[in-house]
C-alpha positions in Angstrom: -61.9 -21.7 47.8 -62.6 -24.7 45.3 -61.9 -21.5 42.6 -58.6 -20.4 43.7 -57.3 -24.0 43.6 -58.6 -24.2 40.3 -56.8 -21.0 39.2 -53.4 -22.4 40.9 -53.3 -25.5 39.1 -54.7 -23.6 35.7 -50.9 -21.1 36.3 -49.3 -24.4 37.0 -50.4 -26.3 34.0 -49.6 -22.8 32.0 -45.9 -22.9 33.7 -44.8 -26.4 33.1 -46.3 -25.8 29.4 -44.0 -22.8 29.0 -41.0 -24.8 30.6 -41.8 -27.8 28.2 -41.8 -25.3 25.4 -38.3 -23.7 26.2 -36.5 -27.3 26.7 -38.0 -28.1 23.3 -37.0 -24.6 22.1 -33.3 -25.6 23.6 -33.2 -29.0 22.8 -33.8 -28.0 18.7 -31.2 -25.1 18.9 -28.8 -27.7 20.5 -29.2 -30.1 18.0 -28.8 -27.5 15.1 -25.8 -26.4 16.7 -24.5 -29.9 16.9 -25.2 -30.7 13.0 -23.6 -27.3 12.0 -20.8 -27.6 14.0 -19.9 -31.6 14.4 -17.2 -33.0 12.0 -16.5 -35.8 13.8 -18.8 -37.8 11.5 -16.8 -37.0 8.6 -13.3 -38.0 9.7 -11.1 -40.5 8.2 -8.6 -41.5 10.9 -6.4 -43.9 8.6 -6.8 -42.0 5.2 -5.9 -38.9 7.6 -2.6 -40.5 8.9 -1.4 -42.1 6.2 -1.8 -38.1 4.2 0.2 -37.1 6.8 2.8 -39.3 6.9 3.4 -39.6 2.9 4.2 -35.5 2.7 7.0 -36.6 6.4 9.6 -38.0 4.0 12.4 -35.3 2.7 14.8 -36.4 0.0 14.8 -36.6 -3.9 12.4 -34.6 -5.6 11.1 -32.9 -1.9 14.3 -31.4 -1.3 14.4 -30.0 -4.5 11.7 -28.5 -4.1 12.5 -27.3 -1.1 15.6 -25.5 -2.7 13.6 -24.1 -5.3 11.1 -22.2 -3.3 13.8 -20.8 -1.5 15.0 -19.0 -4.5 11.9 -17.8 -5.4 11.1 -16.6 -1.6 14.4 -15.1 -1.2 13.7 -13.5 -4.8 10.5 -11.9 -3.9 12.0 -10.4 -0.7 14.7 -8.8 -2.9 12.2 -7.7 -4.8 9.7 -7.1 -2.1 6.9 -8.6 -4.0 4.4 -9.9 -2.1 2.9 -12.2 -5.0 6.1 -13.8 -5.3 6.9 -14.8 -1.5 3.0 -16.1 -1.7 4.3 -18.3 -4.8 6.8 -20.0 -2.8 4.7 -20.7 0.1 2.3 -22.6 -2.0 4.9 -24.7 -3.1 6.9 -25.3 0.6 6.9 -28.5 1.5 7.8 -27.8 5.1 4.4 -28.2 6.3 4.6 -31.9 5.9 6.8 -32.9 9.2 5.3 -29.9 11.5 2.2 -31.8 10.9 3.6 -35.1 11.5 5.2 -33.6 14.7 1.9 -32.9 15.9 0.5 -36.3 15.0 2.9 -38.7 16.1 2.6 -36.7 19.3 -0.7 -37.1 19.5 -1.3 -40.8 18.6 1.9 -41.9 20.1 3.6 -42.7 17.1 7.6 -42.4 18.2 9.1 -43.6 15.1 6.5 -41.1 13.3 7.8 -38.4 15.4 11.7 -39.6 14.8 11.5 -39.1 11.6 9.5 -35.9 11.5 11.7 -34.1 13.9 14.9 -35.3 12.0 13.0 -34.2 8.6 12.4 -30.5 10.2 15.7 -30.3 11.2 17.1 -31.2 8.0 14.8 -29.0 5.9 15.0 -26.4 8.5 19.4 -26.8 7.8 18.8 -26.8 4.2 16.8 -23.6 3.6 19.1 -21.2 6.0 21.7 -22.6 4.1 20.1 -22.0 0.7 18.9 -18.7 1.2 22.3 -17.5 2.9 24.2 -18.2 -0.2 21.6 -16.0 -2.5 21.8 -13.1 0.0 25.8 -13.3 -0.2 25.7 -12.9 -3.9 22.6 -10.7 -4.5 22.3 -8.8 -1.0 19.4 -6.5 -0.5 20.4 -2.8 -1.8 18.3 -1.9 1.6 15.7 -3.5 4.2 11.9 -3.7 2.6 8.5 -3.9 4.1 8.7 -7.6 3.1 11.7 -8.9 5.4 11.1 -6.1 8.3 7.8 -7.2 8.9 8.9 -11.2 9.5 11.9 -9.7 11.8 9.5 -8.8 15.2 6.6 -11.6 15.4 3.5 -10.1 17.4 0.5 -12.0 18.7 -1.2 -12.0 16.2 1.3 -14.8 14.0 0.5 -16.3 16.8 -3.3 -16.6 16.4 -2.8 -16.9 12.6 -0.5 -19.9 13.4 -2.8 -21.8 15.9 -6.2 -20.6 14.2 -4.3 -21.6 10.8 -3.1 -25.1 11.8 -6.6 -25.6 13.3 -8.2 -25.2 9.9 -5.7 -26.9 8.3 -6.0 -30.3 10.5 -9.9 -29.8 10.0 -9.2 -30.2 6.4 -6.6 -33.1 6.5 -8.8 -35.0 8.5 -11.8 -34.6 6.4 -13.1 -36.9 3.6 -11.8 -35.9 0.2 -9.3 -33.0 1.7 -10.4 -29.2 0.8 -7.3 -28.0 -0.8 -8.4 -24.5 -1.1 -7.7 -24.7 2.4 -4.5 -26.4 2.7 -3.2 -23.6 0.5 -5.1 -20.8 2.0 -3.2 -22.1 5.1 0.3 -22.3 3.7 -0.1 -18.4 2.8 -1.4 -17.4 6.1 1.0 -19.4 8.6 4.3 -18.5 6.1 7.1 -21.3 7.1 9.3 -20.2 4.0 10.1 -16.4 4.1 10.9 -16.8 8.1 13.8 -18.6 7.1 15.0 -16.9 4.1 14.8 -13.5 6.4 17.4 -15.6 8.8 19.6 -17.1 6.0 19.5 -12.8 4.8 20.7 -12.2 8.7 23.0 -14.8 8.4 24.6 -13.1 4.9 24.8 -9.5 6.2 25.9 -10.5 9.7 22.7 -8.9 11.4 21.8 -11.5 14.3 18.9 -9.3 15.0 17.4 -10.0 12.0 18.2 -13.6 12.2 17.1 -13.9 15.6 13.8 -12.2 15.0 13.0 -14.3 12.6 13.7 -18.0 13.8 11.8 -16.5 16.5 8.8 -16.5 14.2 9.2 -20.0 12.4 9.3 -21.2 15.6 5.9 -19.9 16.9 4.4 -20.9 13.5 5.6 -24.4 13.8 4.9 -24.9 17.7 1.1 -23.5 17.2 1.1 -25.6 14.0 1.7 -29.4 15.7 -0.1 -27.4 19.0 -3.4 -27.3 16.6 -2.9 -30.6 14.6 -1.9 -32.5 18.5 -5.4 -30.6 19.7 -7.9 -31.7 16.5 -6.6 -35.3 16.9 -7.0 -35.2 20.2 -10.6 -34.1 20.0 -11.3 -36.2 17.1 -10.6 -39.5 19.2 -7.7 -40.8 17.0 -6.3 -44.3 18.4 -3.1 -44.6 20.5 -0.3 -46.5 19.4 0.3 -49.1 22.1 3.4 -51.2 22.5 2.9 -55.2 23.8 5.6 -56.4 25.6 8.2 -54.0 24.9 9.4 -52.2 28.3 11.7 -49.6 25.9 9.1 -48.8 23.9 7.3 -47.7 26.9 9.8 -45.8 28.4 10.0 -44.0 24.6 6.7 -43.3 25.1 7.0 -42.0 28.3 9.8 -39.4 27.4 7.5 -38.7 24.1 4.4 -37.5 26.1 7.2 -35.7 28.5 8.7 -33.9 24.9 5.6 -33.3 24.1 4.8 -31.3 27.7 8.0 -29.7 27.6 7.2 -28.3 24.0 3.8 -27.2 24.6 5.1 -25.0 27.8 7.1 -22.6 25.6 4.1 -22.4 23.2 2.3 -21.2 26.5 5.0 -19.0 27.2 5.5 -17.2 23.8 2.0 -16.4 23.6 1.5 -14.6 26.9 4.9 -12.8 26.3 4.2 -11.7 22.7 0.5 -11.0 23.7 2.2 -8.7 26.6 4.3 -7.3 24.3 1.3 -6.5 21.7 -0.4 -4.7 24.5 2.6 -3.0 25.6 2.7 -1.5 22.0 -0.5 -0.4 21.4 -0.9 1.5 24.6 2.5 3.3 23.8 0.9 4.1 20.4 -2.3 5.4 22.6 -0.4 7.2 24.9 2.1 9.4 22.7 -1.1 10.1 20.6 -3.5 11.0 23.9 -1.1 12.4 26.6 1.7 14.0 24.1 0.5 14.6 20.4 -2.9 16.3 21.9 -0.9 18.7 23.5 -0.2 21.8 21.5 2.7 23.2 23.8 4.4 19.8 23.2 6.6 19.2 20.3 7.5 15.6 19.8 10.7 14.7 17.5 10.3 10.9 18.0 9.8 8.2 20.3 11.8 5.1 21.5 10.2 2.2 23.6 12.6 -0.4 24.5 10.1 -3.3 26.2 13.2 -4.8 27.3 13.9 -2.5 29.6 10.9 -1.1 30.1 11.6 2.6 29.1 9.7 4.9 26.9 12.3 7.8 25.4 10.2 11.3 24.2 12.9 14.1 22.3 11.1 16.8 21.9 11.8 19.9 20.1 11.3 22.4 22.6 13.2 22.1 26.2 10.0 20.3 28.4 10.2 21.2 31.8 10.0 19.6 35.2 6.5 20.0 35.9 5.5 19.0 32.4 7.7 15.9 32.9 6.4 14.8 36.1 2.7 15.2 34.5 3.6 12.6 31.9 5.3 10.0 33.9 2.4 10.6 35.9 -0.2 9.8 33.4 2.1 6.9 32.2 2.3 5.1 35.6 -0.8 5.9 37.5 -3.4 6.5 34.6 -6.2 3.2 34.5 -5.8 3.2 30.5 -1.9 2.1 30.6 -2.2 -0.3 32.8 0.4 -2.2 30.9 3.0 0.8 31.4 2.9 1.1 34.8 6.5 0.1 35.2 7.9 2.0 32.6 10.3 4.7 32.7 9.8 7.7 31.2 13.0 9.5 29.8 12.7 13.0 28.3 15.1 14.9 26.1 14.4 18.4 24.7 16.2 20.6 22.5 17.8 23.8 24.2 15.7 27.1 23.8 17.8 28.6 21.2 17.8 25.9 18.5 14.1 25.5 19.0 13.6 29.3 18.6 16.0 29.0 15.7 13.7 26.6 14.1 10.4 28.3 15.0 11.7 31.5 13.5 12.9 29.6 10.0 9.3 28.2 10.1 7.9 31.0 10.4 10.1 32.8 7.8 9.5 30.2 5.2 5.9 30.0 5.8 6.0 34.1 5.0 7.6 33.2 2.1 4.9 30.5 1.1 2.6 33.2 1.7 4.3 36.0 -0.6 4.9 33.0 -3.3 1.4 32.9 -3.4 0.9 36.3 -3.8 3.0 36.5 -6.5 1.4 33.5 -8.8 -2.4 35.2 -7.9 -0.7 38.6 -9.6 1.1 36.3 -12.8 -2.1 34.3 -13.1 -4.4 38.2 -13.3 -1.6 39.3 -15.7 -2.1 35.9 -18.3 -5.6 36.2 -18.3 -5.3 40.2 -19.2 -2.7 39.0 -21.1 -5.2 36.4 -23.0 -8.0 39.1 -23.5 -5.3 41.5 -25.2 -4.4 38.3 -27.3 -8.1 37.8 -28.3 -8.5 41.7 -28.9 -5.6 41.5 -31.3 -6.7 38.8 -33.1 -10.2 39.5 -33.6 -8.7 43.0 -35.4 -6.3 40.8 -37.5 -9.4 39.0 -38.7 -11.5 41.9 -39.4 -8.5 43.9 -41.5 -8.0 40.7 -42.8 -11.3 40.6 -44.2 -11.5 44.2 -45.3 -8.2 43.7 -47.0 -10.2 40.4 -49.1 -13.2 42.7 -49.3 -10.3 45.1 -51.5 -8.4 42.6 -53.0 -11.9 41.4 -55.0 -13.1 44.9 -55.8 -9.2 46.0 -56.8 -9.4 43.0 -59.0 -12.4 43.5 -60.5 -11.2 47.2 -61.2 -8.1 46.1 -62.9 -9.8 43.9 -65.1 -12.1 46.8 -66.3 -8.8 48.9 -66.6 -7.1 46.7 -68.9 -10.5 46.6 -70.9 -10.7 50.8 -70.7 -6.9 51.1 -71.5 -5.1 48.8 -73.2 -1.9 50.2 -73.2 -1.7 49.6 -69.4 1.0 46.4 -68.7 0.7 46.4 -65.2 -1.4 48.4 -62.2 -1.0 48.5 -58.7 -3.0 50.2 -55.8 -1.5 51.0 -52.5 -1.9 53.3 -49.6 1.4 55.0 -47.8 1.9 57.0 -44.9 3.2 60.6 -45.7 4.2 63.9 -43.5 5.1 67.4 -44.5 5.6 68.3 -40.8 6.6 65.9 -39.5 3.9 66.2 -36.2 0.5 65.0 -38.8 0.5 61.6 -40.2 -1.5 61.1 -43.6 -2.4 58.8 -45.6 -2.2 58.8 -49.5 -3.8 56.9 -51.9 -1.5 55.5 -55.1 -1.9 54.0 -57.9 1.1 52.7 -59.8 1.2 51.4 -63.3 3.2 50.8 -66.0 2.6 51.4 -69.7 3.8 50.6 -73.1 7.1 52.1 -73.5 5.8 52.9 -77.4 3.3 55.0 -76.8 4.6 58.3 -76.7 4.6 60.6 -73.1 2.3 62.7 -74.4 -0.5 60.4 -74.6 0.5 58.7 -71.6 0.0 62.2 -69.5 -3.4 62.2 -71.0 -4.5 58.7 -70.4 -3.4 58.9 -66.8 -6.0 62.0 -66.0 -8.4 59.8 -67.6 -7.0 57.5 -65.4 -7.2 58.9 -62.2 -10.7 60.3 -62.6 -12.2 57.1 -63.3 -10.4 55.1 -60.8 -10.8 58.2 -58.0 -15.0 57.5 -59.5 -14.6 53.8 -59.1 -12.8 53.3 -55.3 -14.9 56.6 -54.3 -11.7 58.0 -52.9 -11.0 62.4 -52.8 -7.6 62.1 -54.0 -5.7 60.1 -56.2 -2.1 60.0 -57.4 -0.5 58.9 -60.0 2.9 56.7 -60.0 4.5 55.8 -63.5 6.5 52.7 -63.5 9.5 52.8 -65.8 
């Protein structure tokens, strides 16, 4: 009995060492979390406001600045260069009263927020109006991938606005501010080419575009003061309160209501764009699952309009009722477009005879594709015979060649010992011409024709040429011989 106790407590004492262990175990991980993660240590809450407040102002030198990145956003979205529009975001100063919107929110600071909202608005004026006039005297020769893609914000400019600003207050409230960060932000959240993309609406009379757009500075200013009101917040900066003043308390009553008000469509776009997001990429899944893996099914193109909740399929080929009712079935009822289940599907197809039509062209250009090639295999055997008949040819040429040198040295070395042997001789030549007497056999005659001294008397000349032609017949080893007197 007295051993069983002992064993009890000895699994006790083992338990509450173990549990000791694992609180120490969480204890250390705690703290290591809290040191890596904790920045409130290294806040400065005045230098921090008064940064803020400093880049609030816009006049003078700001607002020149202001108009000058426009121009050079506006040029890089006529020129859709990407490098460019980055260059005028670095040097946007419209980041300046966002942040102080979010601040004076914050802290309670209502002349702050006054003058930051009046600063935004006046910037905001500014740059539409700027960028309207470029576009109205150098208008876009057509629509590029850098203004359509600021034209339809998604969710994620929202996460890149809230995650952005987030990084960005971290930073400003920092000692000694990380400005590889503040710019890194300014690329990412894009304030300037927003606008410019409106003030190019505004120019071509395209309220879509214009629309779209605002739509986008807006979410990236909102999320902005949403993230810089949220850090301050957390960081414990002081309130602003107001002694004996019964209208400054009412201001600060509607302030914290403004700043309610503004925060709810903040909410809003985010669940509507992130909706809107998911709508998308489940249409994307479900033309490339349910319609484009189908190999009876020939898609021409598709139309969603999330407005009112309708997808459009045109197909090639006429699809027919069954077929149709399959798909709205898998659009509506199928757990993996759950997002789509109030859609509308609308189908249009081609009549039978144009798609036959096009399936017999296919298939006729596709048999001449395959007779093309046919035909280049054939040219590409007959260059390469073609080639071995051309290195035939001249490997011939070079062997004649060097039997003709091999007979130009020994005919030269003959005349030489002819001139020696008979002086009279001005001039010999050697040559070998094509004869027929029957015109069906071909042969070929060796001549030699030289010219003498037109003293020496025929006579001797008959005799010398026997001599001649014996000793050159000797000397070139040939049967026959004849020869030709040049006169």
């Amino acid at each position: 009995m007295e051993e069983n106790l002992e064993k009890d407590k000895a699994v006790e004492q083992v338990k509450q060492e173990v549990k000791q262990d694992a609180k120490g175990l969480f204890m250390s991980i705690k703290k290591f979390l809290l040191e890596l993660l904790d920045f409130r240590q290294d806040t400065d809450h005045q230098a921090t406001i008064e940064a803020i407040k400093v880049d609030i102002p816009f006049k003078g030198a700001t607002a020149w600045i202001l108009i000058f990145a426009v121009f050079v956003a506006s040029i890089g979205l006529n020129a859709n260069s990407t490098a460019v529009v980055i260059g005028a975001m670095l040097i946007s100063p419209l980041m300046g009263p966002i942040l102080g919107i979010g601040m004076s929110i914050a802290i309670n600071d209502i002349d702050t927020l006054r003058k930051s909202l009046i600063n935004l608005a006046t910037m905001i004026v500014l740059s539409l109006l700027t960028a309207f006039l470029f576009f109205y005297i150098f208008p876009l020769s057509e629509d590029n991938s850098e203004l359509l893609g600021r034209v339809r914000p998604d969710i994620r400019d929202v996460l890149i606005a809230f995650f952005g600003g987030l990084a960005l207050m971290v930073a400003r409230t920092k000692k000694g501010t990380v400005a590889s960060v503040i710019f890194g932000v300014a690329i990412a959240t894009a304030l300037m080419p927003p606008l410019c993309t409106a003030g190019y609406g505004l120019a071509i009379g395209n309220f879509s575009y214009f629309f779209g757009a605002m739509y986008l500075f807006i979410i990236n200013t909102i999320f902005i003061a949403l993230a810089t009101f949220l850090v301050l917040k957390l960081l414990s900066f002081p309130m602003l309160k107001y002694i004996n003043s019964a209208k400054r308390r009412r201001t600060a009553q509607l302030a914290s209501v403004l700043a309610i008000v503004v925060m709810i469509p903040a909410v809003f776009t985010f669940v509507t764009v992130y909706k809107e997001s998911k709508m998308n990429i489940q249409i994307s899944k479900f033309i490339k699952n349910e319609v484009n893996s189908n190999p009876s099914f020939h898609l021409m193109e598709s139309t969603p309009n999330l407005d009112t909740k309708t997808l459009q399929l045109k197909f090639f080929n006429e699809m027919g009722e069954g077929e149709i009712n399959a798909l709205n079935n898998q659009l509506t009822n199928n757990a993996n477009y759950k997002a789509l289940k109030d859609f509308k599907l609308e189908v249009k197809g081609s009549n039978t005879k144009s798609f036959d039509l096009i399936t017999i062209a296919y298939k006729d250009k596709r048999q001449e594709l395959e007779d093309s090639k046919k035909i280049i295999l054939g040219l590409r055997k007959e260059i390469e015979e073609l080639k071995n008949t051309i290195t035939v040819l001249n490997q011939n040429i070079e062997q004649r060649a060097a039997i003709n040198n091999k007979n130009a040295i020994a005919f030269s070395s003959i005349a030489k010992e002819a001139k020696i042997r008979f002086q009279d001789i001005e001039k010999i030549g050697f040559s070998k011409e094509l004869s027929s007497s029957d015109f069906i056999k071909i042969d070929t005659i060796p001549i030699a024709i030289v010219k003498w001294n037109p003293s020496i008397k025929s006579s001797i000349i008959n005799v010398k040429e026997l001599e001649l032609r014996k000793w050159m017949q000797a000397e070139m080893k040939l049967d026959t011989l004849f020869i030709k007197r040049e006169k």
